[in-house]
SEKOL-871737 format. One record per residue (C-alpha): residue in one letter; y, x, z. Coordinates in steps of 0.1 Angstrom, whole numbers, plus 2048, in hexadecimal, padded with zeros to 3 digits. Layout:
N
REC r   v   u   w
REC A   Y   X   Z
...
***
This chain:
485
REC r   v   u   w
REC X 744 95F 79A
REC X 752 964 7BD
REC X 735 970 7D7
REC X 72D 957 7EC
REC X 726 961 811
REC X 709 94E 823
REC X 71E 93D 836
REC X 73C 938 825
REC X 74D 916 82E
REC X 755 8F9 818
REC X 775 8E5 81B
REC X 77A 8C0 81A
REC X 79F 8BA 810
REC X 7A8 899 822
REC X 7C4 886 80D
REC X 7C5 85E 814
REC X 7A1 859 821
REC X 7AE 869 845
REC X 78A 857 851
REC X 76E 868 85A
REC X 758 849 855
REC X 74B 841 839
REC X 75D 85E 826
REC X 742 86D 80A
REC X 754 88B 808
REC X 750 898 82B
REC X 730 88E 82D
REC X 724 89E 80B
REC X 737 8BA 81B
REC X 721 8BB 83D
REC X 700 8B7 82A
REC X 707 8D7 819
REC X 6FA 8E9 838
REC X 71C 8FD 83B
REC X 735 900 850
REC X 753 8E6 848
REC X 778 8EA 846
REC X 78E 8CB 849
REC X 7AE 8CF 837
REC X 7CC 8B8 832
REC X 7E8 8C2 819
REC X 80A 8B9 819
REC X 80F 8BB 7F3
REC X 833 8BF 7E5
REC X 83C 8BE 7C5
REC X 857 8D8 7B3
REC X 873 8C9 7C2
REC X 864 8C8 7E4
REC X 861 89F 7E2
REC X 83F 892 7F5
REC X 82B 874 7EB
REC X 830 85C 808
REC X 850 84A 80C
REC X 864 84B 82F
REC X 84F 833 83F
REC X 830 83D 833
REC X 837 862 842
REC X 838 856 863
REC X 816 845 860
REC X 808 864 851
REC X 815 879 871
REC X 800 860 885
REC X 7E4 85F 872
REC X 7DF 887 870
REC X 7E4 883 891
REC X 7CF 86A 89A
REC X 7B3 87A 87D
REC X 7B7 8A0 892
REC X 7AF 893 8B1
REC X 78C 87D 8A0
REC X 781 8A2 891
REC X 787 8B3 8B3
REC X 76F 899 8C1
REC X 757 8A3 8A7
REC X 759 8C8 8AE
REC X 770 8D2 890
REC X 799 8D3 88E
REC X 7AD 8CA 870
REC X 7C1 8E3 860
REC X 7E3 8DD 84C
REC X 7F6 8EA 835
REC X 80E 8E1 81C
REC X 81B 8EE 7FE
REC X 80D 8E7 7D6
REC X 7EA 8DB 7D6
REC X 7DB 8F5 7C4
REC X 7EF 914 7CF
REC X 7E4 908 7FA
REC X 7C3 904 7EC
REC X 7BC 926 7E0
REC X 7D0 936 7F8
REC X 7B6 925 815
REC X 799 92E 7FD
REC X 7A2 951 7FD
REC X 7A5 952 827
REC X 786 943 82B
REC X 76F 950 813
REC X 76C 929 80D
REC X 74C 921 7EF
REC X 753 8FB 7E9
REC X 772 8E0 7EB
REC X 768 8B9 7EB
REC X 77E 8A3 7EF
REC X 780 877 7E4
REC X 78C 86E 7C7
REC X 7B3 862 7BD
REC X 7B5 84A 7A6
REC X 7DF 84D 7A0
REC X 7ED 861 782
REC X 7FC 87B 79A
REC X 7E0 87F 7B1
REC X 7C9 87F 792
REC X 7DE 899 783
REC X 7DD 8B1 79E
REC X 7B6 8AE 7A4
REC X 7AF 8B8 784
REC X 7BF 8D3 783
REC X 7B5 8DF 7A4
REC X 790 8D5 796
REC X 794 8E8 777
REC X 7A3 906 788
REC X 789 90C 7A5
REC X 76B 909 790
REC X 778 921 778
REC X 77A 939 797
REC X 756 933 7A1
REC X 75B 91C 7BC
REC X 748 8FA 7C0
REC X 764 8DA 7BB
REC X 757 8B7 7C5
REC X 761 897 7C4
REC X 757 878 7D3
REC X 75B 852 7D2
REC X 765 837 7ED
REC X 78C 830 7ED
REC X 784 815 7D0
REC X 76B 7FB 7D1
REC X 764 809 7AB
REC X 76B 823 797
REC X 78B 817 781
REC X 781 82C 764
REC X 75B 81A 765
REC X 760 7F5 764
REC X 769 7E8 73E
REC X 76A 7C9 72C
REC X 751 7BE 715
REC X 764 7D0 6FD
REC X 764 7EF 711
REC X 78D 7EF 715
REC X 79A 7E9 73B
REC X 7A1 7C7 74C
REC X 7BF 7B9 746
REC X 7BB 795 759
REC X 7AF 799 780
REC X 793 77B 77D
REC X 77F 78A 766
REC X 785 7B0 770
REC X 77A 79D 794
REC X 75B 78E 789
REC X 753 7AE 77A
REC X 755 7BD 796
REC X 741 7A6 7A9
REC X 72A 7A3 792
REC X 725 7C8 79C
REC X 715 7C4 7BB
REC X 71E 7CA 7DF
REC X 72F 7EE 7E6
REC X 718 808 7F4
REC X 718 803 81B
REC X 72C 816 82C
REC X 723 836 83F
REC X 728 844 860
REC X 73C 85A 86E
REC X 72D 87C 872
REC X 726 884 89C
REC X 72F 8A7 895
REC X 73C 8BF 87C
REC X 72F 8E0 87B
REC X 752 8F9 87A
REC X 755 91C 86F
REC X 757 93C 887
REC X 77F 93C 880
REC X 792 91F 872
REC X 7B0 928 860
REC X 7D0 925 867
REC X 7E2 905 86D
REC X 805 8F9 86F
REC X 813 8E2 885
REC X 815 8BF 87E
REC X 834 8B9 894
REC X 844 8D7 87B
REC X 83E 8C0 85B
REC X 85B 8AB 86B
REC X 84C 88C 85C
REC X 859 872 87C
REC X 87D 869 876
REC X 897 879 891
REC X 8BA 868 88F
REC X 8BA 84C 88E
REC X 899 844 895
REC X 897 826 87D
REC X 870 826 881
REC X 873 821 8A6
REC X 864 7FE 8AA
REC X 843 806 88C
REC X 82C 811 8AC
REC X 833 7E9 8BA
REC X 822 7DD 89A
REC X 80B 7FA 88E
REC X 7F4 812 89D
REC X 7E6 82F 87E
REC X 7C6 83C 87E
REC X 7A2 839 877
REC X 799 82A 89C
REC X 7B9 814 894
REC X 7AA 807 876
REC X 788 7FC 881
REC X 795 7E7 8A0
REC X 7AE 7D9 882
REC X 793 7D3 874
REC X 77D 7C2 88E
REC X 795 7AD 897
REC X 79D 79C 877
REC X 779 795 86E
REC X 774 78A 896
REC X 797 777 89B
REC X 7A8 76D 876
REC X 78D 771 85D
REC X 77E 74C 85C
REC X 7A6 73E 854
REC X 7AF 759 83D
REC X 7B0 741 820
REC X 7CB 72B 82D
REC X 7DD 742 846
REC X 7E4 75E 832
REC X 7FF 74E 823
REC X 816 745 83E
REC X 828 763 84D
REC X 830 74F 86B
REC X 808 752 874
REC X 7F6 76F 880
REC X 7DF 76B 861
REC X 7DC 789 84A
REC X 7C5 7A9 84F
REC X 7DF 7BD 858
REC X 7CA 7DB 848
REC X 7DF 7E5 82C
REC X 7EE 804 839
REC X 7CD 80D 846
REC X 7C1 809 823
REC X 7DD 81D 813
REC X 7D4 83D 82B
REC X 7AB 836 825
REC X 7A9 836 84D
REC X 790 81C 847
REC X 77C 817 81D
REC X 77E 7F7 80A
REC X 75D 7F9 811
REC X 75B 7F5 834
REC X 773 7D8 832
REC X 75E 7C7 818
REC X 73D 7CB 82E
REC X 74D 7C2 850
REC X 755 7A0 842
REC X 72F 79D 838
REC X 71E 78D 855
REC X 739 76F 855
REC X 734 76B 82C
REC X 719 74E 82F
REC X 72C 740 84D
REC X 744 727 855
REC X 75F 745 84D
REC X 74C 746 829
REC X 771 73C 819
REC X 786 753 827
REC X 76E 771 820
REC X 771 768 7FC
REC X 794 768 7FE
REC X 794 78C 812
REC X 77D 79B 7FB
REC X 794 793 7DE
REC X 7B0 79D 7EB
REC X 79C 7BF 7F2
REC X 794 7BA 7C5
REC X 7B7 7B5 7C4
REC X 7C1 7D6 7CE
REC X 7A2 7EA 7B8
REC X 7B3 7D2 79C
REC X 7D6 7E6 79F
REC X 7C7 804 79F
REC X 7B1 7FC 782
REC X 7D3 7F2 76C
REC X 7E2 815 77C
REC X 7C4 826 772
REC X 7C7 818 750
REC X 7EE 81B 74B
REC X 7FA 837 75B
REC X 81C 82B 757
REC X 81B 80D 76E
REC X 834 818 781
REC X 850 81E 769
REC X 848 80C 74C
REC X 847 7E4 744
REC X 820 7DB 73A
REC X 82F 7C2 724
REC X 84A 7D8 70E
REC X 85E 7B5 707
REC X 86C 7BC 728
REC X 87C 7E0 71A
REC X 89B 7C7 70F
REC X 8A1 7B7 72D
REC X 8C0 7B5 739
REC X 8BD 7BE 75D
REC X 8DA 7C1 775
REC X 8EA 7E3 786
REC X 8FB 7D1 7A4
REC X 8F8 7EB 7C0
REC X 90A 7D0 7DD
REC X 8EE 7B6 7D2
REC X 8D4 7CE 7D6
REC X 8E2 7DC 7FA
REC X 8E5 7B8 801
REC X 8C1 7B3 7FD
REC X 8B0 7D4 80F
REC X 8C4 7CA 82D
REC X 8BE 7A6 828
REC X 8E0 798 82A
REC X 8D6 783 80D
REC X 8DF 75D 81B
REC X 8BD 754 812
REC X 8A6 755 833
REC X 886 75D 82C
REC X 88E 773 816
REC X 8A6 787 833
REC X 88A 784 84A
REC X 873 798 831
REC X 884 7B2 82C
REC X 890 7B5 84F
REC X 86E 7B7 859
REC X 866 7CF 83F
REC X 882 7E3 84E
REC X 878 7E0 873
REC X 853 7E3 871
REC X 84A 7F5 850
REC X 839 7D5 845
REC X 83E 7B3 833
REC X 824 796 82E
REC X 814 793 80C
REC X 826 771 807
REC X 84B 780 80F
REC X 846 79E 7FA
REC X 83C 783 7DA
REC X 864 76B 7E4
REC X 876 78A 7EA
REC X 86A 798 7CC
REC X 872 77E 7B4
REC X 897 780 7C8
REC X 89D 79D 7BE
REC X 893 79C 79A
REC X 893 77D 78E
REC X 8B5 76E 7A6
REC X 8C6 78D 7A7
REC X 8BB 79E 782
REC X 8B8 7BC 798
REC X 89B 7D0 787
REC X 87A 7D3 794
REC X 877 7F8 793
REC X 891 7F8 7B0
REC X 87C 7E0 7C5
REC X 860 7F1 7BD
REC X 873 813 7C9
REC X 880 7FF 7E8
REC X 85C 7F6 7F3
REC X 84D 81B 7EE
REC X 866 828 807
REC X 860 80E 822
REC X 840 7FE 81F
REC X 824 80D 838
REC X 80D 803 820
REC X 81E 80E 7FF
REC X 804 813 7E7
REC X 807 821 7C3
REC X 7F5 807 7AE
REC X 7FC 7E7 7C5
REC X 821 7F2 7CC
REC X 825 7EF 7A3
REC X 80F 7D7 798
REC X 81D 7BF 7B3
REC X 842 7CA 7A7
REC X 836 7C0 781
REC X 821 7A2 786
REC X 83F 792 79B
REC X 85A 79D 77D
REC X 840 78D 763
REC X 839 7AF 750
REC X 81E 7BB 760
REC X 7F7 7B3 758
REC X 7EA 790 763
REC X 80C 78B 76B
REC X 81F 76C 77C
REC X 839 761 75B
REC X 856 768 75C
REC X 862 743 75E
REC X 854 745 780
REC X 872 745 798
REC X 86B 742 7BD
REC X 884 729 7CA
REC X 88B 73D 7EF
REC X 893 71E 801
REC X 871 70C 7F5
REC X 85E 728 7FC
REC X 869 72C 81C
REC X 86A 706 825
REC X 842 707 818
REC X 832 725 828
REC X 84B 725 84A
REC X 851 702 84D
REC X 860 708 875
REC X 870 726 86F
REC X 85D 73B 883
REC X 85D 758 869
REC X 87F 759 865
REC X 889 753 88D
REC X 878 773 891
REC X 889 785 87C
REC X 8A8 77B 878
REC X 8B0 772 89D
REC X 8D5 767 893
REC X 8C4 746 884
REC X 8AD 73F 8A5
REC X 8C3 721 8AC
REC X 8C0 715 88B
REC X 8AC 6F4 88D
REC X 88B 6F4 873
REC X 8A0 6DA 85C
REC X 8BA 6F7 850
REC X 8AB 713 85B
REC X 8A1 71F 836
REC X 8C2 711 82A
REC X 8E2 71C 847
REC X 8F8 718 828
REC X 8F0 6F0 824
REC X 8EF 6E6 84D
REC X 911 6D7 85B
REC X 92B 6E8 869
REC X 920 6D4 88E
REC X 8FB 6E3 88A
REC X 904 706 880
REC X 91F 704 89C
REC X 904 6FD 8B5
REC X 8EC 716 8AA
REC X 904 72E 8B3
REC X 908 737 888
REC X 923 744 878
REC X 923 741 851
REC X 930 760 840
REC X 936 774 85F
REC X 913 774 879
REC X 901 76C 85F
REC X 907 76E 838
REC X 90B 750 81C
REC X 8F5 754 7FF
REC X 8FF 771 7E9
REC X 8F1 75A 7CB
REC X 8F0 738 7C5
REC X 8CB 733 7BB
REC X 8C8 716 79F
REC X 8E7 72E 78F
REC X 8D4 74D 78E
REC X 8B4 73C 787
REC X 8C4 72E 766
REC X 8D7 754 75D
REC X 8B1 762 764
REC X 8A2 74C 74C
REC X 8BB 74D 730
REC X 8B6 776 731
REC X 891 773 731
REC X 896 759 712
REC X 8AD 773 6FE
REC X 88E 78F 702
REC X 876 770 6F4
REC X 88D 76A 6D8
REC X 88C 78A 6D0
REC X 866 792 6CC
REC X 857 79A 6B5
***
């Protein structure tokens, strides 16, 4: 057993909970009486890769930022480092004297990996490991069907969890954190070289998002104040300001599950009664991807339903490129990923037509998407990012079928019926009246002409003809269904 001084410090090791409301950890670390060090790792693996796609690293800049400055307020300072989990952590144990390490719990394969080990390995040297709930609204590894196997359906893994009881109210963020006599040393965040420098293709993100916990709760407020009561409906028209807007603070843990789930309280019995309902499942919805990741580590590489091994997907690099820089000829599905591009972001509704585009119009396999996503979402999250990916493809648990093809046009005409979506992101077809604007390629030469549009040159034709694709898509998924056993 290593001696333990009488004031030897504990560490909380911040990862995505960069909140200092309602986060167990630091609180469990503050009760112990002892001084606390705050510590944020920049964890590479062997090959020097980091866990956060491009986008995502220049939120996480912010957000250390933004979480440095909320510790300084409380009297304490956070301290980085990067390297291997475990090899940083000892390393900081050793420099401090350091008895105990607590930290909340990850619920992806890699992140699950390296905690154990780190667990394993520190108790074996005497010191104190601890780890804590909150970045779930359950534990994934708790809730099981009457059987006792995981959910596989979201309803009933949703009435489960309902049936569960209200999370535990959140707490509150500690006034002041007691620090040590000499904090250790800390590099500089500016060093990490996490913003991009030329180009600067995240340049317009801070008109759109602002990180960090402070961030997160006005986000916060604001939905259940402003949007809340019209959730239901508005959510799914991207021409609306009507989603939460809180995903990327969710991915990060600058606010809990929790604390969305009990902000939305005092309007449940209300007139907004509908669109809390809706929020909170969406808020199930996430803890339901996490539960299949939980439950099938491979969710991110492998097809749920193995039929799906024989498909004959499609390796056409110019469709793909076509599609990340939506030139596709197909508006809405441009203006998503054009607004993916430009702000880090994409509503919910987009991400579901552009999806099925790229699998199911273009054969173009889902893993790519997925890939696609990871590096330019704000909010890319392990087990949405590839449960989404699968559910749209048809492979996936609680899946959409397969036979489920997203006509662009119709989907575009039905949830941006004016165009105001696609006008604002794809300013070439602002002139567009509302009549053609989800289909340039069927308006008359006199109308396109006047809108200032330019077939093929300003603006592209459509690299597929739909009802073709649409019937090549179907035939392949046919072949795999002959094929079953």
């Amino acid at each position: 057993m290593i001696p333990i001084p009488l004031l030897a410090p504990v560490i909380v090791w911040f990862r995505r909970d960069l909140r200092l409301t309602d986060n167990h950890a630091l609180a469990a670390a503050i009760s112990s009486g002892r001084p606390v060090i705050a510590l944020f790792i920049l964890e590479q693996g062997n090959d020097g890769a980091l866990p956060y796609g491009a986008a995502q690293a220049w939120w996480l800049h912010h957000s250390l930022s933004a979480l440095s400055a909320r510790l300084a307020a409380a009297g304490s300072r956070l301290v980085l480092r990067r390297g291997a989990a475990l090899e940083v952590l000892q390393a900081i144990l050793a420099e401090t004297g350091a008895c105990a390490l607590y930290w909340n719990r990850r619920h992806d394969p890699d992140g699950i990996s390296v905690d154990s080990a780190v667990k394993a390995a520190l108790r074996a040297s005497g010191i104190q490991a601890s780890s804590f709930a909150g970045q779930l609204l359950h534990d994934p590894s708790r809730l099981k069907t009457g059987s006792g196997g995981p959910y596989k359906v979201f309803t009933p893994f949703w009435r489960a969890l309902s049936d569960g009881g209200e999370p535990d109210t959140p707490i509150d963020a500690p006034s002041h954190i007691p620090g040590p006599e000499q904090f250790p040393h800390s590099e500089r965040l500016e060093d990490w070289r996490l913003l991009p420098q030329k180009p600067d293709w995240a340049s317009r993100f801070g008109e759109t998002w602002t990180p960090g916990e402070a961030a997160a709760q006005e986000q916060l407020a604001a939905f259940v104040r402003q949007r809340l009561g019209r959730y239901g409906q508005a959510r799914d028209f991207p021409g609306l300001d009507g989603t939460s807007r809180l995903s990327p603070h969710l991915a990060f843990g600058e606010i809990s599950p929790a604390q969305a789930w009990h902000a939305a309280r005092g309007a449940a019995d209300g007139s907004d009664a509908e669109g809390v309902a809706v929020f909170r499942k969406e808020l199930a919805w996430r803890d339901f991807s996490y539960h299949l990741l939980f439950h099938n580590p491979e969710l991110a590489t492998d097809n749920l339903d193995r039929r799906f091994d024989a498909f004959e997907w499609r390796d056409d690099a110019p469709m793909f490129d076509a599609w990340t820089r939506g030139m596709t000829g197909y508006p809405v599905v441009d203006a998503g990923m054009r607004e993916l591009w430009t702000h880090g972001y994409m509503h919910n509704r987009v991400r579901m037509i552009v999806a099925s585009f790229l699998i199911k119009d273009l054969m173009v396999h889902w893993r790519s998407g997925m890939s696609w996503f990871r590096d330019t979402l704000l909010d890319a999250d392990p087990a949405s990012n590839a449960a989404s990916w699968q559910w749209v493809a048809g492979c996936g648990a609680d899946a959409a079928p397969f036979f489920r093809i997203f006509n662009p046009t119709l989907q575009g005409e039905k949830f941006d019926p004016e165009g105001a979506y696609i006008k604002r992101h794809v300013p070439e077809l602002s002139r567009v009246p509302a009549k053609y604007i989800h289909c340039p390629f069927k308006a008359p030469a006199s109308v396109l002409q006047a809108a200032g549009v330019r077939l093929g040159s300003g603006y592209p034709g459509p690299i597929v003809d739909h009802a073709s694709a649409r019937s090549r898509a179907l035939e392949a998924f046919s072949r795999i269904k002959a094929s079953s056993p």
